[in-house]
C-alpha positions, -999 to +999 in steps of 0.1 A: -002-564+123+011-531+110+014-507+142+000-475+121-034-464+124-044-446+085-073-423+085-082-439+054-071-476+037-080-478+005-078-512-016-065-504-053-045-477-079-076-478-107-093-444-105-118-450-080-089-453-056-062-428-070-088-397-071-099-406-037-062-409-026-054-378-042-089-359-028-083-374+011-044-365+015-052-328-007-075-329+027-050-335+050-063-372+057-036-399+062-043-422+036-028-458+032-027-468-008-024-508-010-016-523-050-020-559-062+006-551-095+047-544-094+066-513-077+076-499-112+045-494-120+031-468-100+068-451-095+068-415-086+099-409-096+097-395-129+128-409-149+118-447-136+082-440-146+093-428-178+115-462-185+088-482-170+062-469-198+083-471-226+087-510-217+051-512-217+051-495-253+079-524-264+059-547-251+028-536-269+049-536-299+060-571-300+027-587-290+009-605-316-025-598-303-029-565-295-055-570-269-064-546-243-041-561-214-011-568-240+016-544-230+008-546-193+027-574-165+011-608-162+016-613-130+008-650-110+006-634-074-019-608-085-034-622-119-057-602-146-082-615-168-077-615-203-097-618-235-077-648-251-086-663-224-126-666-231-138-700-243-168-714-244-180-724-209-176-745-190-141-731-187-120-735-157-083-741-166-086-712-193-074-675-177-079-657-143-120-665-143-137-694-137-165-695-167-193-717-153-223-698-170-243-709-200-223-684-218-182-668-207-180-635-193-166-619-219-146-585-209-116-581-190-100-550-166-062-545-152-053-553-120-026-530-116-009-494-114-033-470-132-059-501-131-082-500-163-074-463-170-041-479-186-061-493-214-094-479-219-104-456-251-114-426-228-150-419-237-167-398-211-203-391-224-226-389-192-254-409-182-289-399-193-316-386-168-339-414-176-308-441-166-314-435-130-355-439-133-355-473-156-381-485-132-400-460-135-401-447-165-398-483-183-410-506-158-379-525-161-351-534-138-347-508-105-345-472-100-311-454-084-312-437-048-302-404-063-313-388-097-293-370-121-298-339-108-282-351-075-247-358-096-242-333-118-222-313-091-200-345-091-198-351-127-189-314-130-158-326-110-154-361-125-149-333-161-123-318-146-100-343-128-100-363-158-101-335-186-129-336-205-125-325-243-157-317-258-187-297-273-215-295-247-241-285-267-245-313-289-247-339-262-287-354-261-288-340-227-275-303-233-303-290-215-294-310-181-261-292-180-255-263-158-267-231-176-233-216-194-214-251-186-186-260-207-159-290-209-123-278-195-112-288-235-124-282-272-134-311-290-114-336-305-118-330-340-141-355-356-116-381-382-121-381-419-137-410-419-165-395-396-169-372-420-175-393-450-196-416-426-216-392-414-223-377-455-235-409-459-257-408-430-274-378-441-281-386-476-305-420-460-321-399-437-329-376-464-336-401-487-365-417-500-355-445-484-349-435-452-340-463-422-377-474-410-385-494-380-421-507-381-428-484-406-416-455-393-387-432-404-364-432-380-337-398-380-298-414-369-284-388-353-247-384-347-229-369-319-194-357-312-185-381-284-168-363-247-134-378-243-106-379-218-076-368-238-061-337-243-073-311-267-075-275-270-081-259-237-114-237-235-105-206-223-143-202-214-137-232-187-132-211-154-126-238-129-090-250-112-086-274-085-113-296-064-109-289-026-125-298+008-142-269+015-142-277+057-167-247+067-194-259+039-188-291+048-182-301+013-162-305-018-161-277-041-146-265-073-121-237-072-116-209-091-088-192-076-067-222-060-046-247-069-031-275-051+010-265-049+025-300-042+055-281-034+041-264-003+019-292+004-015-272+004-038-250-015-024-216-029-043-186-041-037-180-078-018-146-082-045-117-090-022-108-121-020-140-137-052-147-160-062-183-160-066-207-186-072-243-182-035-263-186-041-300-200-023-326-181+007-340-198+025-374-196+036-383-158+074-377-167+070-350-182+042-323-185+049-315-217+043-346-236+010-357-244+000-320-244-022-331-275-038-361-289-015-370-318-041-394-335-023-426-331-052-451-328-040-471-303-060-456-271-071-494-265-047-505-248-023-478-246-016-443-258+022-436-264+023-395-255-002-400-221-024-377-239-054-398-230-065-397-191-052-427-170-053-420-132-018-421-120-020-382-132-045-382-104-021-401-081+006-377-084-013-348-077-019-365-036+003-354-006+032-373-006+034-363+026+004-381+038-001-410+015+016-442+019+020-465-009+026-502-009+029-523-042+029-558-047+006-560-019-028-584-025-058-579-004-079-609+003-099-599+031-113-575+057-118-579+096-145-572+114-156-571+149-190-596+148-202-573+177-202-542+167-198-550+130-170-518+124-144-532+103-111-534+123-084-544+096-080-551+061-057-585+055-031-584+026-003-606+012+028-592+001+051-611-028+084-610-042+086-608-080+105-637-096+105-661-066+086-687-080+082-703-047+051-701-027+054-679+003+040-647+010+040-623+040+005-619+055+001-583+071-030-567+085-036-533+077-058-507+104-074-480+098-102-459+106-121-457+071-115-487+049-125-479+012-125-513-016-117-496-049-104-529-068-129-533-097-165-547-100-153-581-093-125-577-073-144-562-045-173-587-048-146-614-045-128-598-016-162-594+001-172-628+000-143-639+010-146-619+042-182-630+048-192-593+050-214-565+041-237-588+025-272-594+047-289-583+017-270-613-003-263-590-031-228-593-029-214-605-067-251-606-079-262-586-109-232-585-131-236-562-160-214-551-191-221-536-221-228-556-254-215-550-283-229-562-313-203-551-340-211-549-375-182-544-403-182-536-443-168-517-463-172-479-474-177-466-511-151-447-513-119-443-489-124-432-452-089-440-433-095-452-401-062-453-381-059-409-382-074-403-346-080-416-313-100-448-311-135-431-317-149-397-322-185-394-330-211-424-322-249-428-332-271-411-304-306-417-313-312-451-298-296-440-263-333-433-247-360-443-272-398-459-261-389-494-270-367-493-239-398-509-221-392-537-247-355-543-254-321-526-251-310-488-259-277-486-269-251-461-283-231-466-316-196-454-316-183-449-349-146-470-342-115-456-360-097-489-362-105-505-391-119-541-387-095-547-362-115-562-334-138-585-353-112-599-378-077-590-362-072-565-395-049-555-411-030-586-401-059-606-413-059-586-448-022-592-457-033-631-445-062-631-469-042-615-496-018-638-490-041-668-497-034-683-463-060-698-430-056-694-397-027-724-401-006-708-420-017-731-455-028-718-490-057-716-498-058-707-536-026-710-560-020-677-568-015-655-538-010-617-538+022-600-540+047-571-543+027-542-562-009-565-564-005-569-525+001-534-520-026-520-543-056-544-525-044-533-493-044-497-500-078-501-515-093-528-489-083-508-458-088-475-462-130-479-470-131-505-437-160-495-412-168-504-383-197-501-362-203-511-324-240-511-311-232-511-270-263-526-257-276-520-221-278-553-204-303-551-176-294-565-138-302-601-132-290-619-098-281-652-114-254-633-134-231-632-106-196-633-091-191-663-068-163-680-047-156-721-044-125-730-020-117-758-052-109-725-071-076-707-060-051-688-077-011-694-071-009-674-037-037-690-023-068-662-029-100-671-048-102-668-086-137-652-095-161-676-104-184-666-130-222-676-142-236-651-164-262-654-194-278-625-219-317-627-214-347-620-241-342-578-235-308-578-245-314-604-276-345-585-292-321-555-287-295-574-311-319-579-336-334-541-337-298-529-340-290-548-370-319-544-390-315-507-385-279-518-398-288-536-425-312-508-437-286-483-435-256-500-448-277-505-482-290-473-485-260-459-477-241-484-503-216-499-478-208-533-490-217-558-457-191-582-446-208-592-406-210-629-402-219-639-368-212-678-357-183-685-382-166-713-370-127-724-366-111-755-384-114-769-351-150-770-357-157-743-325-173-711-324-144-684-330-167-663-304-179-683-284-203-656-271-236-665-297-275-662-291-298-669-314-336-648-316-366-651-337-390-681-346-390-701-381-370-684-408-362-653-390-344-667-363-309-658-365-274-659-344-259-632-335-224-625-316-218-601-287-187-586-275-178-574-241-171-537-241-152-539-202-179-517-187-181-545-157-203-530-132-233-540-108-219-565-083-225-540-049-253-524-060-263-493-043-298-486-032-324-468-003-329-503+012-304-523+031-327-558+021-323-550-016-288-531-015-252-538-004-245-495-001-266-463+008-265-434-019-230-426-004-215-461-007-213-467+023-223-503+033-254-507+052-234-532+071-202-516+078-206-479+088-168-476+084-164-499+049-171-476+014-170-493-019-159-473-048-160-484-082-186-491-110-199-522-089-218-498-071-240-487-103-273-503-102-280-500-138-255-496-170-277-471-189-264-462-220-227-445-218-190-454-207-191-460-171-158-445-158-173-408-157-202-418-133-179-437-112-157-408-112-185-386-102-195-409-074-161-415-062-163-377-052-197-381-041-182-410-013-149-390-007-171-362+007-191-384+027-154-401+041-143-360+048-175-356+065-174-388+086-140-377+097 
């Protein structure tokens, strides 16, 4: 038992738990900071952070699969999923998750320093009002406690902490944003190859031909997506700091302070200086990453810090108040069964490299305890605990985004690879009628080539080469020197690739379970997983690619998708297939996960349907918050990470208030 008392605990470095580190100790709380993954990642100091990234970058470098967790620690003691992992289920021996669904879970997050942030591609579009009133307004899944309107004072901050570059008024829901509002940052300029995409676009929509769906012309409409990387600041944008605001009773944004880690406090911006919004370099060194420099690689890691990850948030806290302890795996919390207040949270400490199996077990007290692991980190750690769960919501109603991706190749030369990750995405399907029916979904536009369905350009020089996945011929007369070359530069450049995110409504048998027969190498429960895609989602996969299948034509983009191809092993090479339609028309499609895991701790205005109250609080723990996208009842339509962001701030000023 540790003999401090924190003001605050809070389980996890992802952002949920680094903004809310930074927000409570900016507040003068005494906040206790426990990480799962190694010292060197979350290292203040800026030199050894600076040496610790660049061996992430080598180790990017040398992997062969560039997968989203690929530069970052495996680590036993604290393990993360992984996407080479997924295998058709059942799958128990395979990864970090136990797959015991009719089909595997197929996305993965980071369980260390900087937690997803690390590796994500930074879009920050916002929810849509109708998101929150799917019930409602579609007669499908559940409504939210709060509306839009009640968050935008929380997105507003969410836009700033992370640094939102963007254009508001092309957004599909302009006219929700504060009168005169603006992103701290100018777009990112769209790539050349949304350009020549979106020519394309235009000429089918003002076609003869245009993309129909029972008949009717449909319009696609393209927007400039919101991002978290670094751009031109706005000198419109007005705002400086967020700050507990103790008279209001609030948090608020400032224009005229700024948090002085120096002086430990808030400091009144001089009267003669004029103020311009300063992006947020690299965390060794402010002036790197000033910029995006368009290298593509924002999945999994951007090699400037240009993009947003939230150790920039972390080192913005009071050192002076925040204690941090690494290498430190929660597994539990205590409570008292009288008075159900939760009196301590349980962690195991390990020592990198000892292979044996010992640990340290050290309870933690406090008098706020916050989880802010992931989706399925705090479901796990919950049931473990046997708490906060009289509603038996706990782990139910696991949600992600799916992608059905769709690949070909342009007329004429686009370059993908000059830009971040994505720019621009297809808006128009985001909040349509047939919502009552089947998925909406957004359509980024990806800037990567057909790297994710076909592992290019590794699996063009392959091709060219005349070689299978074993390495053996398969034609006599392979391509090389200048012949190699030329198809390559031809081949690549026109490569596009479209991913249609799909809304997956919540259903409580897709869940996160425990089973004592399931344990990882220090003795805490690996995730079990059963998850399905219903009839909604699977009508949604075939709307989206007949609308692709129209455009692509019209637009002359030769088609290369092929769902359900299968290895020389005689397996699906995704093993993530549905099929939909009767007689002829029924067809397979593929989905990907997009790692937008949410859902598992929904919050709600009932304590029998709900596991926390519009504030994330749990109905059955006054003193136990839960941040993170498991909270989010419903996906809706957009990257997560800004919501959660935005209601990360909302439960920070509930924490302020309570204390």
């Amino acid at each position: 038992m540790e003999n401090i008392e924190y003001d605050v605990i809070i389980v996890g470095s992802g952002i949920a738990g680094c903004v809310m580190a930074k927000t409570l100790t900016q507040a003068g709380k005494k906040v206790l900071l426990l990480e799962a993954g190694l010292t060197a990642g979350i290292n203040l100091d800026k030199n050894g952070n600076y040496y610790n990234y660049v061996d992430y970058l080598n180790t990017y470098y040398k992997a062969g699969a560039k997968v989203p967790n690929s530069p970052y620690p495996k680590i036993k003691d604290a393990p993360s999923p992984d996407v080479l992992d997924i295998q058709a289920t059942p799958s128990v021996n395979h990864g970090y998750f136990v797959q015991e669904g009719e089909l595997p879970f197929a996305s993965d997050c980071l369980r260390g320093p900087g937690g997803t942030t690390m590796h994500w591609l930074g879009s920050t579009p916002r929810m849509l009002p109708n998101d929150f009133q799917m019930e409602t307004k579609y007669k499908v899944a559940v409504d939210w406690p709060i509306t839009y309107d009640d968050l935008v004072p929380y997105y507003e901050m969410a836009e700033l902490e992370i640094g939102v570059a963007g254009d508001v008024s092309v957004q599909p829901d302009a006219h929700k944003y504060t009168k005169g509002y603006e992103f701290p940052m100018k777009k990112i300029p769209q790539s050349y190859l949304d350009g020549k995409f979106i020519a394309l676009v235009d000429n089918v929509n003002n076609s003869k031909t245009p993309v129909k769906i029972k008949g009717e012309k449909v319009t696609i409409g393209l927007t400039s997506t919101p991002q978290g990387r670094n751009s031109v600041p706005n000198e419109k944008y007005p705002y400086i700091d967020i700050m507990w605001d103790p008279e209001q009773q609030k948090l608020v944004k400032t224009t005229q302070m700024y948090w002085s880690g120096k002086d430990h406090a808030f400091k009144e911006l001089d009267k003669k200086d004029k103020y311009q919004y300063m992006p947020v370099g690299a965390v060794w060194d402010p002036n790197t990453g000033q910029r995006c420099e368009g290298n593509a690689s924002c999945v999994p890691i951007c090699p400037v810090q240009a993009k947003y990850n939230a150790l920039k948030s972390l080192a913005k806290a009071d050192e002076s108040k925040l204690t941090i302890k690494t290498q430190a795996v929660a597994s539990r919390v205590l409570y008292d069964k009288k008075t159900n207040l939760i009196t301590g949270v349980a962690y195991k400490t390990y020592v990198l490299g000892d292979d044996a199996i010992k640990y340290d077990e050290v309870v933690a007290k406090g008098k706020i305890y916050v989880l802010a692991a992931s989706a399925i980190e705090n479901a796990k750690i919950l049931l473990a605990s046997d708490a906060a769960n009289s509603s038996t919501q706990v782990g139910r109603n696991l949600m992600d985004h799916l992608c059905l991706l769709t690949w070909g190749l342009l007329p004429e030369k686009g370059y993908p690879f000059r830009g971040p990750g994505s720019t621009t995405n297809i808006s128009s399907f985001r909040d349509t009628k047939t919502r009552s029916d089947y998925s909406a979904w957004i359509c980024p536009v990806d800037n990567w080539g057909w790297g994710w369905p076909k592992f290019s350009p590794g699996s063009d020089v392959a091709n060219a080469l005349g070689l299978n996945k074993s390495g053996k011929p398969l034609f006599d007369k392979p391509l090389f020197g200048k012949k190699l070359r030329n198809h390559l530069s031809d081949v690549v450049p026109k490569q596009l690739l479209l991913h249609y995110e799909c809304e997956q409504l919540p259903h409580p048998d897709n869940r996160v379970t425990i089973k004592k027969e399931y344990k990882d190498a220090f003795g805490n429960y690996r995730p079990v997983i059963t998850y399905k895609v219903h009839d909604y989602e699977k009508k949604a996969f075939a709307a989206a690619k007949e609308i692709n299948d129209q455009l692509f034509k019209e637009a002359n983009i030769k088609d290369f998708t092929k769902y359900g191809e299968k290895g020389e092993n005689g397996r699906y090479e995704n093993p993530d297939i549905v099929t939909w339609g009767e007689g002829k028309e029924k067809k397979e499609y593929n989905f990907w996960g997009a790692g937008h895991i949410v859902g598992t701790h929904r919050m709600g205005d009932k304590k029998e349907t709900s596991v926390v109250d519009k504030n994330l609080r749990t109905w059955d723990h006054k003193n136990l918050y839960l941040a993170g996208c498991g909270n989010m009842p419903t996906l809706g339509t957009s990257n997560p990470t800004l919501t959660m962001l935005a209601l990360t701030f909302k439960a920070a000023e509930a924490i302020l208030k309570d204390l």
